[in-house]
GUKERO-700601 format. One line per field, with one value per residue: residue number from 1; x, y, z of N, C-alpha, C, O, CB in turn; residue in one letter. Coordinates in nm, 2 decimals, padded with zeros to 4 digits. Glycine has a CB too. Layout:
<pts>
seq = NUM,... .
n.c1 = X,... .
n.c2 = Y,... .
n.c3 = Z,... .
ca.c1 = X,... .
ca.c2 = Y,... .
ca.c3 = Z,... .
c.c1 = X,... .
c.c2 = Y,... .
c.c3 = Z,... .
o.c1 = X,... .
o.c2 = Y,... .
o.c3 = Z,... .
cb.c1 = X,... .
cb.c2 = Y,... .
cb.c3 = Z,... .
type = A,... .
</pts>
This chain:
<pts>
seq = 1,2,3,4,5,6,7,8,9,10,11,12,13,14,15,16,17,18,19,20,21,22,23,24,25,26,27,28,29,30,31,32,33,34,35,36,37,38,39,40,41,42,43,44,45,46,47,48,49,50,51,52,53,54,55,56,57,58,59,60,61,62,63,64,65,66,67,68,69,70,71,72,73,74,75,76,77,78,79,80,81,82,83,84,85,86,87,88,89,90,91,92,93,94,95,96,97,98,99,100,101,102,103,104,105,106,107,108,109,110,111,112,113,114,115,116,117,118,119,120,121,122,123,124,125,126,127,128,129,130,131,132,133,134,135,136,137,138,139,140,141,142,143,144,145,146,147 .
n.c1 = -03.71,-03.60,-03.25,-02.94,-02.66,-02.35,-02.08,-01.93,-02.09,-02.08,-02.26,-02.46,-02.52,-02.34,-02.18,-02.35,-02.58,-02.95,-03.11,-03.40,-03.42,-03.41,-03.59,-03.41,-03.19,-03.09,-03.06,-02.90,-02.70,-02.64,-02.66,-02.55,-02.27,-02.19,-02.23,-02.43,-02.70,-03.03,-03.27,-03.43,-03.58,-03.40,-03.12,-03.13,-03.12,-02.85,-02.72,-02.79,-02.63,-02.36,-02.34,-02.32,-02.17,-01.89,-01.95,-01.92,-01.65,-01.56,-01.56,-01.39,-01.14,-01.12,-01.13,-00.90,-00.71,-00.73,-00.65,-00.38,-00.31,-00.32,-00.13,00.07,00.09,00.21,00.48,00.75,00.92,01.25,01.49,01.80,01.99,02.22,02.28,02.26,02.41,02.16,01.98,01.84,01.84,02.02,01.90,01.53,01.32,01.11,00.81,00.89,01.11,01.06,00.85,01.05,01.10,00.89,00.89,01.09,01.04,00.81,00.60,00.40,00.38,00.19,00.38,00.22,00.04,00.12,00.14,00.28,00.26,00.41,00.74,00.97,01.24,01.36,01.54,01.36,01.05,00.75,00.44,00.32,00.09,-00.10,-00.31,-00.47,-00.68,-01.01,-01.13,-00.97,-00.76,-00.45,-00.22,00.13,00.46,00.74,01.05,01.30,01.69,02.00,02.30 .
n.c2 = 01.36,01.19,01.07,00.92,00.80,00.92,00.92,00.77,00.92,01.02,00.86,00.87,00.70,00.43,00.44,00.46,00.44,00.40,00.66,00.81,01.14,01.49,01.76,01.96,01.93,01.74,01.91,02.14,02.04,01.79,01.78,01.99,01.97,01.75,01.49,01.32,01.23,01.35,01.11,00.93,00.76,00.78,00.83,00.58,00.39,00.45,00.37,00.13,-00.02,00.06,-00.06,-00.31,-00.31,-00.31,-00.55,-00.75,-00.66,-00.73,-01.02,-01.07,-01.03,-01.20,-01.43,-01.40,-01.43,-01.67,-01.81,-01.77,-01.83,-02.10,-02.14,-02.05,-02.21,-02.46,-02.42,-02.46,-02.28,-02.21,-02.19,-02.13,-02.10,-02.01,-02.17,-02.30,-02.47,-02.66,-02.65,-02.44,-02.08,-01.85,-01.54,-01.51,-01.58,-01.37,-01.18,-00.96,-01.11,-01.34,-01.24,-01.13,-01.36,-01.48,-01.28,-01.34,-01.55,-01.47,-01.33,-01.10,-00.99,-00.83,-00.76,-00.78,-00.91,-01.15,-01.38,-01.43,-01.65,-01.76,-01.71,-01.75,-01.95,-02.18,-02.48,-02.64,-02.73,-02.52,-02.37,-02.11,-01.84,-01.73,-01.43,-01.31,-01.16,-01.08,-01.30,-01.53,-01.73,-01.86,-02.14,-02.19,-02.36,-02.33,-02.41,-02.44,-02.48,-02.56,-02.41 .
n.c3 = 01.10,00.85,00.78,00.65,00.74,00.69,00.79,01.08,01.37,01.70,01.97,01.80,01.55,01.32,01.07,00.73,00.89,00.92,01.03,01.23,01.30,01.48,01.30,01.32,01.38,01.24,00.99,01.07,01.18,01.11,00.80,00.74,00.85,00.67,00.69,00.70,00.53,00.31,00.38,00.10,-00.17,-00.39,-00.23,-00.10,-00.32,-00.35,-00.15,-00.09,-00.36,-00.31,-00.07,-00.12,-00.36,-00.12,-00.04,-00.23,-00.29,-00.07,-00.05,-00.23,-00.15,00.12,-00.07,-00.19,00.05,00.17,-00.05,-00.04,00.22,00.19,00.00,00.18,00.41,00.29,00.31,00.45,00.76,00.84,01.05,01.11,01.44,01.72,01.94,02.31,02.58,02.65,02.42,02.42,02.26,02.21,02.24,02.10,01.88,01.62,01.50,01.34,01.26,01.15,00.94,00.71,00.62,00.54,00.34,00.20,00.07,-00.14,00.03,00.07,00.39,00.64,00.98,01.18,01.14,01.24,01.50,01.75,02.01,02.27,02.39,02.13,02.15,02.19,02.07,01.81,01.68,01.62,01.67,01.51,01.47,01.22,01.09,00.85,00.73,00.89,00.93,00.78,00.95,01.02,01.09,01.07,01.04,01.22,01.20,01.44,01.41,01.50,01.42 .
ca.c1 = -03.65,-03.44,-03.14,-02.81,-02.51,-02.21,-01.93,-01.99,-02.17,-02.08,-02.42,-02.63,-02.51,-02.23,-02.14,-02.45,-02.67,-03.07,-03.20,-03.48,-03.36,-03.52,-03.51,-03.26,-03.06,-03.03,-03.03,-02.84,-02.58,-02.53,-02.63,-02.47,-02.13,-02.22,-02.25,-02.54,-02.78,-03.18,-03.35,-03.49,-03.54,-03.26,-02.99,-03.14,-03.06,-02.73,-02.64,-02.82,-02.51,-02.25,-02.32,-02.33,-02.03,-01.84,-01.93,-01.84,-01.51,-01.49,-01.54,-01.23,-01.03,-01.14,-01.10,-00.73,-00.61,-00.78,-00.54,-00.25,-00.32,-00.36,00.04,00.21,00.10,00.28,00.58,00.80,01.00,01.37,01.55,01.95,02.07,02.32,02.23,02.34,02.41,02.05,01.87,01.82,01.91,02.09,01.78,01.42,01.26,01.00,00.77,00.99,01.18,00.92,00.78,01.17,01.15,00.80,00.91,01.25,00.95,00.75,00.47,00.42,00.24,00.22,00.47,00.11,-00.06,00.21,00.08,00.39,00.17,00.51,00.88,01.07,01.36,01.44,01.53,01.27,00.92,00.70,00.33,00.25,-00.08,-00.11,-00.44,-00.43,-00.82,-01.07,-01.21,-00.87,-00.66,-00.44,-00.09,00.23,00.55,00.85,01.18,01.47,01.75,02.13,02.39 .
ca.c2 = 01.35,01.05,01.09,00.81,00.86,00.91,00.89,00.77,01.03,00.99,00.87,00.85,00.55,00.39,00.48,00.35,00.36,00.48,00.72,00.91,01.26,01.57,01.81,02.09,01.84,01.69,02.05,02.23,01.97,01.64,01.77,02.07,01.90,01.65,01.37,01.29,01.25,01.33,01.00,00.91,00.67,00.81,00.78,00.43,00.26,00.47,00.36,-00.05,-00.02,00.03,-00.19,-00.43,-00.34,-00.33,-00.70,-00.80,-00.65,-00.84,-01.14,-01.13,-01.04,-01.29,-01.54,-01.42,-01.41,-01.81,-01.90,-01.69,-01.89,-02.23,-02.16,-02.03,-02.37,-02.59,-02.37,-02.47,-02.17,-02.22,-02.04,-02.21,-01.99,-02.00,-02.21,-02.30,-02.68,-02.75,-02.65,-02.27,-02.00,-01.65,-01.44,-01.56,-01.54,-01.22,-01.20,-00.97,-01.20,-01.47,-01.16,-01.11,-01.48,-01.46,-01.15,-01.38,-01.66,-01.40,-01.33,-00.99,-00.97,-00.70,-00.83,-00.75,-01.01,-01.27,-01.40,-01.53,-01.61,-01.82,-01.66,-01.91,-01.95,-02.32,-02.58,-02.77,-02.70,-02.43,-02.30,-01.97,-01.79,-01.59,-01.34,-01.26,-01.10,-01.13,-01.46,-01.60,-01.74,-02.04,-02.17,-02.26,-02.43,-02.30,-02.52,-02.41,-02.55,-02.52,-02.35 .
ca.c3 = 00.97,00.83,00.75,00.59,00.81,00.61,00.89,01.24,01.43,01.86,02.04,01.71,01.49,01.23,00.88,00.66,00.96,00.85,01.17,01.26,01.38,01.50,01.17,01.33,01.44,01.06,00.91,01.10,01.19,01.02,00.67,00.68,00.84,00.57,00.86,00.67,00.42,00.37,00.32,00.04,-00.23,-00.40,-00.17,-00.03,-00.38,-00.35,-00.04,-00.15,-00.41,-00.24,00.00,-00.23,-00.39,-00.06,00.05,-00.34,-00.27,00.09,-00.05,-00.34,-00.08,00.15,-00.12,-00.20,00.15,00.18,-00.14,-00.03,00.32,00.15,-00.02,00.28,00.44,00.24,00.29,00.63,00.79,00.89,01.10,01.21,01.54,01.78,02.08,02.42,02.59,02.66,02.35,02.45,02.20,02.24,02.20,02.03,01.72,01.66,01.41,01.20,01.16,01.03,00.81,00.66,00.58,00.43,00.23,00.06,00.00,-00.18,00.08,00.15,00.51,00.77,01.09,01.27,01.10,01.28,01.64,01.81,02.17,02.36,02.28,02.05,02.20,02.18,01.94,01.78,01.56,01.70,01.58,01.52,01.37,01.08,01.03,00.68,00.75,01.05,00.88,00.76,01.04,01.01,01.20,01.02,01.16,01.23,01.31,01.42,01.39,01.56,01.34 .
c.c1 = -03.56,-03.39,-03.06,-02.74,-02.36,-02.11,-02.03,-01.97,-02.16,-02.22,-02.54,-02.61,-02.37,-02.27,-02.28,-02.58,-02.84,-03.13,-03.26,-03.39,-03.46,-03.47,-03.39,-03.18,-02.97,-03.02,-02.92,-02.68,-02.54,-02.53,-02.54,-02.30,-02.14,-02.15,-02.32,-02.63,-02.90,-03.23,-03.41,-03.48,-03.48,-03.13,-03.02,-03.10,-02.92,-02.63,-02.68,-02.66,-02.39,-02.25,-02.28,-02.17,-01.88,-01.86,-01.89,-01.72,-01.45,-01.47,-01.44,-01.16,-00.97,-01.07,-00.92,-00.65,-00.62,-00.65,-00.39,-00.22,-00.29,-00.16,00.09,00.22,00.15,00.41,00.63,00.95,01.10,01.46,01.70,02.03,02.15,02.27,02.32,02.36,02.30,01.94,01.82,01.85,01.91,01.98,01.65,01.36,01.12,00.92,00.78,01.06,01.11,00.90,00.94,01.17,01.02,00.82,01.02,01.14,00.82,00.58,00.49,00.30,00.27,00.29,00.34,00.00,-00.02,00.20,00.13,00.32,00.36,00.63,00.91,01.16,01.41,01.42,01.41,01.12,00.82,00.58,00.34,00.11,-00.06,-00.26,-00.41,-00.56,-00.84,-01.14,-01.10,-00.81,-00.61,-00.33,-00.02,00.33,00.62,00.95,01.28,01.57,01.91,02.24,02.51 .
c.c2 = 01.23,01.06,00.94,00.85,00.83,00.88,00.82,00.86,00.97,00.99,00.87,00.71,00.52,00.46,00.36,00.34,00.45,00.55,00.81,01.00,01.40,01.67,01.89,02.05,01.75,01.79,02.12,02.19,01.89,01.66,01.90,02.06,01.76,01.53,01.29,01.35,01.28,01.17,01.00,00.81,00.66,00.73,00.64,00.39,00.31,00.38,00.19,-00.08,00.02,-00.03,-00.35,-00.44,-00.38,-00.49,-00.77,-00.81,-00.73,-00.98,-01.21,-01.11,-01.17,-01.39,-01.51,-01.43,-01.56,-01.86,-01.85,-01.81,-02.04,-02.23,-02.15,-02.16,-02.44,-02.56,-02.41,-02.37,-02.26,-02.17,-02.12,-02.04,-02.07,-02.09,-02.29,-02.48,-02.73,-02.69,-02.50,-02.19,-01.86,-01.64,-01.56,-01.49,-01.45,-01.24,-01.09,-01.03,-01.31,-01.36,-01.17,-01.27,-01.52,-01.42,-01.27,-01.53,-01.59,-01.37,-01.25,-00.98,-00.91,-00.82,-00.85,-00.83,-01.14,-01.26,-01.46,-01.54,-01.63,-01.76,-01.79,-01.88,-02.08,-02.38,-02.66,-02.69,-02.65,-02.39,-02.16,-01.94,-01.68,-01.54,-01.33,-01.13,-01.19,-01.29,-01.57,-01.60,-01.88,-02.03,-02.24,-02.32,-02.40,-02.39,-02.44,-02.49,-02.50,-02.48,-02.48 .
c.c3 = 00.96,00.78,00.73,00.63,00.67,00.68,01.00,01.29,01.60,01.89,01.95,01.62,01.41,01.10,00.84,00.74,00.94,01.00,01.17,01.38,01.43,01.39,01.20,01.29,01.28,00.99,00.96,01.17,01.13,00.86,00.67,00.72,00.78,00.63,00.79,00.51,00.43,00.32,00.24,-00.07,-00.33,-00.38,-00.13,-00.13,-00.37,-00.21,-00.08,-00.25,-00.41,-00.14,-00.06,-00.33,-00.29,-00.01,-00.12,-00.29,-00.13,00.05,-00.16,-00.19,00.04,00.04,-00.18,-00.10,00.16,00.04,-00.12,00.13,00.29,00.08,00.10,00.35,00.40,00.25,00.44,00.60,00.82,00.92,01.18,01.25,01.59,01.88,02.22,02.46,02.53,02.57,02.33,02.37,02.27,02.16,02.12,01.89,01.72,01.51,01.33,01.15,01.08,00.93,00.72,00.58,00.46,00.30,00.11,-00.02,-00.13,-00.16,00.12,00.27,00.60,00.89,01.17,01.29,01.21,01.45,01.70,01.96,02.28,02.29,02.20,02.10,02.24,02.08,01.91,01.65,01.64,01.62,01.60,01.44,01.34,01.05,00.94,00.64,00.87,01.00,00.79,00.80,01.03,01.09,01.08,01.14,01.15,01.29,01.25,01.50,01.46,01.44,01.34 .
o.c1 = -03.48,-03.43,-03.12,-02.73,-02.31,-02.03,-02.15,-01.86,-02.24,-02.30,-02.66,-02.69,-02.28,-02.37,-02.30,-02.68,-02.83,-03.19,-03.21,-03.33,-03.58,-03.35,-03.29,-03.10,-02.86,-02.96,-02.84,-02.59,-02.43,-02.46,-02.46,-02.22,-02.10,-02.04,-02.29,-02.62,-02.94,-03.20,-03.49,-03.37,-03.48,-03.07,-02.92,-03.00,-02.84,-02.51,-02.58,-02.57,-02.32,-02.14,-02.23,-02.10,-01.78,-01.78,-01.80,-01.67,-01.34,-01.38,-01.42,-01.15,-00.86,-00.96,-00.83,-00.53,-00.51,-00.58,-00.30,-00.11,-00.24,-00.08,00.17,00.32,00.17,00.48,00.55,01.03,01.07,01.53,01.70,02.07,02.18,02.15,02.44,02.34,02.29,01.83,01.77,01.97,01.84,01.95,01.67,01.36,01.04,00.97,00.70,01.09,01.11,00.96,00.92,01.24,01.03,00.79,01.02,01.17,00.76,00.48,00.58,00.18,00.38,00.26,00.34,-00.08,-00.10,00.23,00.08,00.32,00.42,00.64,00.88,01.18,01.51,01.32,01.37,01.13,00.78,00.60,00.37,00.06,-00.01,-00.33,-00.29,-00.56,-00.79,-01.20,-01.14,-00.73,-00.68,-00.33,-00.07,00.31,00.64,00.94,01.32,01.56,01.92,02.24,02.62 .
o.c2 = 01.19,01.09,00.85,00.97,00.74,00.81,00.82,00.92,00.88,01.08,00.88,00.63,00.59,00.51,00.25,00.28,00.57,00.48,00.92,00.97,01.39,01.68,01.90,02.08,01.72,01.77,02.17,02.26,01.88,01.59,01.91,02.12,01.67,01.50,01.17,01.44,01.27,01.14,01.10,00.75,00.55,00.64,00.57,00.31,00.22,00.36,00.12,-00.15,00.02,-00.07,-00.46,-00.53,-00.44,-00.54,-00.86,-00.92,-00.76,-01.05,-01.33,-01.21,-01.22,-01.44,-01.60,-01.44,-01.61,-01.96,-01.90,-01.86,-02.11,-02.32,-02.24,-02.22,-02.53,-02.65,-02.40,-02.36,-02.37,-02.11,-02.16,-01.95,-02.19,-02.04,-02.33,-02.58,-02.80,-02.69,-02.45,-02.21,-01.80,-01.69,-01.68,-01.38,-01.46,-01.30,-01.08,-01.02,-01.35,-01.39,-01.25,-01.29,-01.56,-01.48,-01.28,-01.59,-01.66,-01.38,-01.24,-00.97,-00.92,-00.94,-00.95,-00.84,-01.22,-01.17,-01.56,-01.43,-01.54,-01.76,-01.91,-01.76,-02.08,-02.37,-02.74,-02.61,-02.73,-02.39,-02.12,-02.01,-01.58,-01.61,-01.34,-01.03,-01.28,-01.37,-01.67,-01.52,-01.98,-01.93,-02.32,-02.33,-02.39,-02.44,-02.39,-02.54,-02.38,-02.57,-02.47 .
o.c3 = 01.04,00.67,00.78,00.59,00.61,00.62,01.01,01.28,01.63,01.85,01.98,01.63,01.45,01.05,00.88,00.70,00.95,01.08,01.13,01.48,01.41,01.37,01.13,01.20,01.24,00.88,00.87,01.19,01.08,00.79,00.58,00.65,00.84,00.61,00.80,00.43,00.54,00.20,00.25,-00.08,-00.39,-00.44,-00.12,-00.10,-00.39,-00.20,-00.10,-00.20,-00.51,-00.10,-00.03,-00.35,-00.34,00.07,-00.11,-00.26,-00.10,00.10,-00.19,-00.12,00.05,00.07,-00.20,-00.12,00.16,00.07,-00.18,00.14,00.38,00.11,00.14,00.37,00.48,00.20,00.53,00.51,00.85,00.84,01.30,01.19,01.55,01.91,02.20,02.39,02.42,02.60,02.23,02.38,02.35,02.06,02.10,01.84,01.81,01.42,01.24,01.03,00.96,00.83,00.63,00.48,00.35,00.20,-00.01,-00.12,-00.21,-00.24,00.20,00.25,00.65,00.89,01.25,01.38,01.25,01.51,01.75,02.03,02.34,02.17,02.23,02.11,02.31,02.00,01.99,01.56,01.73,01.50,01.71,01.35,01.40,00.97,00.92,00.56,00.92,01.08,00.74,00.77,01.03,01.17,01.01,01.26,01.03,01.40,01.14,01.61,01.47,01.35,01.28 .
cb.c1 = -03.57,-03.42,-03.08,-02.76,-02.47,-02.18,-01.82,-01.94,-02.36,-02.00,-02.44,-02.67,-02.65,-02.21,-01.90,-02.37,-02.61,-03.21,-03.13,-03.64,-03.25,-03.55,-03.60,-03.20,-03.15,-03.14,-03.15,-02.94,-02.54,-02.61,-02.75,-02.54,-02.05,-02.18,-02.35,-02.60,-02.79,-03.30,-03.42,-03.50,-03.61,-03.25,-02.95,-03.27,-03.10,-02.73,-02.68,-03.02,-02.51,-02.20,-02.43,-02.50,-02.00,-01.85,-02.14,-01.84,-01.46,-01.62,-01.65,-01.14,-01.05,-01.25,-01.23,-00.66,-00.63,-00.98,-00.58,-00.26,-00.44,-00.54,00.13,00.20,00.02,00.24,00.57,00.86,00.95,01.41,01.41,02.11,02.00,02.37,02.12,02.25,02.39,02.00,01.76,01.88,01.86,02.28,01.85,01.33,01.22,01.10,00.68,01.05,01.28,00.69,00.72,01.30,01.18,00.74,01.03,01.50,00.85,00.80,00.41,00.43,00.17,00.01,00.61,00.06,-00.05,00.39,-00.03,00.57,-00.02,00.52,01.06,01.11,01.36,01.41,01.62,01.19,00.85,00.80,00.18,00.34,-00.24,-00.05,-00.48,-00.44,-00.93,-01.24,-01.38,-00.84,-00.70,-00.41,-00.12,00.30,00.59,00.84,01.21,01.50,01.73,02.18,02.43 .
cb.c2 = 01.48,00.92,01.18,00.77,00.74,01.03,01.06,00.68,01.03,01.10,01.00,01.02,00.53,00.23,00.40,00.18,00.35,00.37,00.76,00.86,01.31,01.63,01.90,02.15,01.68,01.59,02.15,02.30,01.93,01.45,01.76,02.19,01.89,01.68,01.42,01.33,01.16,01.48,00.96,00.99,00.62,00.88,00.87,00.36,00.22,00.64,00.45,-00.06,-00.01,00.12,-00.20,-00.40,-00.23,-00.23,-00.79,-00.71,-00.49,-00.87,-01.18,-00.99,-00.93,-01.28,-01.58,-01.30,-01.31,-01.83,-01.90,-01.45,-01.86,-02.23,-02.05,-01.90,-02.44,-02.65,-02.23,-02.69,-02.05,-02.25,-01.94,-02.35,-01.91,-01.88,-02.31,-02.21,-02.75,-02.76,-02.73,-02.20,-01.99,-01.55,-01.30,-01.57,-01.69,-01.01,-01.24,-00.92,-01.27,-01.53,-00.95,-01.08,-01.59,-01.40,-00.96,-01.49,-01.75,-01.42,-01.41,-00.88,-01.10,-00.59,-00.73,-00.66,-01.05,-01.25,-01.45,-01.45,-01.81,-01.98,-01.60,-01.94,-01.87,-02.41,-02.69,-02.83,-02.85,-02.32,-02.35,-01.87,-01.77,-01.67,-01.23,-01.44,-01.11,-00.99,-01.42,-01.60,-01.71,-02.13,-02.29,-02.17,-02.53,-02.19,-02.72,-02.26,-02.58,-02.64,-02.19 .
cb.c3 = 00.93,00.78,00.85,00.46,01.00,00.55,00.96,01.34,01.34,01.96,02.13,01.57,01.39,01.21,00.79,00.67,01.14,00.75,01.28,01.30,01.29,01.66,01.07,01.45,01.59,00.97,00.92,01.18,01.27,01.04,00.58,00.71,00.98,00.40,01.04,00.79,00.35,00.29,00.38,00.02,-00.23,-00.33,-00.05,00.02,-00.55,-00.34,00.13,-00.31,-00.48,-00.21,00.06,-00.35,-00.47,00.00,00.17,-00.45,-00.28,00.24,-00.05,-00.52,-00.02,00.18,-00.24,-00.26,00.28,00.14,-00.31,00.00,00.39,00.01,-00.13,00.41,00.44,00.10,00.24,00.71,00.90,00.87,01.24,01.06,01.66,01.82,02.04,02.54,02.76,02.82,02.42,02.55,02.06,02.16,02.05,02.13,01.62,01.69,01.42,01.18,01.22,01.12,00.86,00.79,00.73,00.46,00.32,00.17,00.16,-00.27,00.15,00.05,00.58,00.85,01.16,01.24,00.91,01.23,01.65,01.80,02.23,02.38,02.39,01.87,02.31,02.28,01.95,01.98,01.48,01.72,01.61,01.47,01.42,00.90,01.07,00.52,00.62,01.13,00.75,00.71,01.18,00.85,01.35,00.93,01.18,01.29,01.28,01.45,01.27,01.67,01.41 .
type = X,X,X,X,X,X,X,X,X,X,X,X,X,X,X,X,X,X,X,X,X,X,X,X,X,X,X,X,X,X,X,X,X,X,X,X,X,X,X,X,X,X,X,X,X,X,X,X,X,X,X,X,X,X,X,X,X,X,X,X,X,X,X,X,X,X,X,X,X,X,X,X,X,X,X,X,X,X,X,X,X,X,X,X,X,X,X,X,X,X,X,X,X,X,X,X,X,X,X,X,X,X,X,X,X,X,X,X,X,X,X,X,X,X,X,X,X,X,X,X,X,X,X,X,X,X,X,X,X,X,X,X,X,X,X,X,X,X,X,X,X,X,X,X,X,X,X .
</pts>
């Protein structure tokens, strides 16, 4: 029997995915813990349009995180701490604090999105990378500066 998976199903396939099953096994479990669908050409245009509306909606988003990415770039962070003789600061910069600094620039972005790899912890102009989505990644600059 063919069945349209509705959830991901362990050891049979993904959300969306079209699989021949043995009928019990699609009767007596995936449709009746509605896992699943019966195949037909029905549910195939059902499931054709919403696919179709889901990669629509990927690709506004996409294109708003690309112009949300395209301002924060022209924006330079600044951060004046405390620091020691040689350049060193008391403590390093985290990417709550970049997000806090975003937020007063009026970018709202998860702290999670912010890819600090090396601590900041000295004077000068520093990259980091910003995800915004899996196909929108860029690098701003951070300088900081001595109080």
């Amino acid at each position: 029997m063919k069945v349209i998976l509705l959830q991901d199903v362990k050891k049979q396939g993904k959300k969306d995915d079209i699989l021949e099953v043995s009928d019990g096994y699609a009767n007596n479990f995936l449709i009746k813990n509605k896992l699943a669908v019966p195949y037909s050409k029905k549910s195939k245009e059902v499931l054709d349009t919403e696919l179709e509306t889901r990669r629509k909606e990927e690709e506004e988003l996409i294109a708003k995180c690309q112009k949300m990415a395209e301002e924060i770039q022209k924006k330079k962070i600044i951060f004046e701490v405390k620091a020691g003789a040689n350049g060193k600061t008391f403590g390093s910069i985290s990417s709550k604090q970049v997000n806090e600094e975003l937020k007063k620039m009026g970018f709202a972005i998860d702290k999670k999105c912010i890819h600090i790899e090396n601590a900041i912890d000295v004077l000068g102009c520093h990259e980091i990378e910003i995800e915004l989505h899996k196909k929108v990644k860029f690098k701003i600059t951070i300088e900081i500066k001595q109080k």
